[in-house]
C-alpha positions, -999 to +999 in steps of 0.1 A: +000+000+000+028+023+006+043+014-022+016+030-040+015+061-024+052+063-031+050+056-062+018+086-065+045+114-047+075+101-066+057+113-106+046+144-088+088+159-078+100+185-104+126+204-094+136+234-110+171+238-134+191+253-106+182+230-078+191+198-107+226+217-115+230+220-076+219+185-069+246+176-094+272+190-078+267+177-042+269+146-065+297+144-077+309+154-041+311+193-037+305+212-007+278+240-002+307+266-004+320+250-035+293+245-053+284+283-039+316+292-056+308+274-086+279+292-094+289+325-086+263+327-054+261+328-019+265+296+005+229+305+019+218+307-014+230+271-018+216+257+013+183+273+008+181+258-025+196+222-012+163+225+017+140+229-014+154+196-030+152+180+005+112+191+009+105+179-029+126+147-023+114+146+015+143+135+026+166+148+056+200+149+040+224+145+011+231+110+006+190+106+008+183+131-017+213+122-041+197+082-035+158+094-042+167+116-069+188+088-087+159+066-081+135+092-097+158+098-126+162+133-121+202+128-121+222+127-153+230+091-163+208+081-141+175+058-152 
């Protein structure tokens, strides 16, 4: 039954461009201030985004979202 439901919340997560290019770079293993750096923005502004992808994905932390969102597809190379 959960399974279900899952499977209902999992074809309703879009994230938008930025939070995918972010996601992808805590991916391949880059810190907030990094990726911040990166992308020519403040950490907060990274963090902020990163609490979005955790509410979409609900999940509590990285190596939940970057599992979830692999799971979903939403990564590159991913299926």
């Amino acid at each position: 039954m959960s399974h279900t439901n899952q499977t209902a919340s999992d074809e309703k997560v879009k994230l938008t461009q930025r939070e995918l290019e972010i996601l992808a770079l805590i991916v391949e293993g880059h810190s907030s201030k990094h990726v911040a750096d990166l992308l020519f923005v403040s950490k907060r502004t990274v963090d902020f985004h990163l609490d979005n992808i955790y509410q979409k994905l609900q999940v509590k932390n990285r190596m939940q979202a970057m599992q979830r969102a692999g799971r979903l597809g939403l990564l590159p190379g991913s299926v």
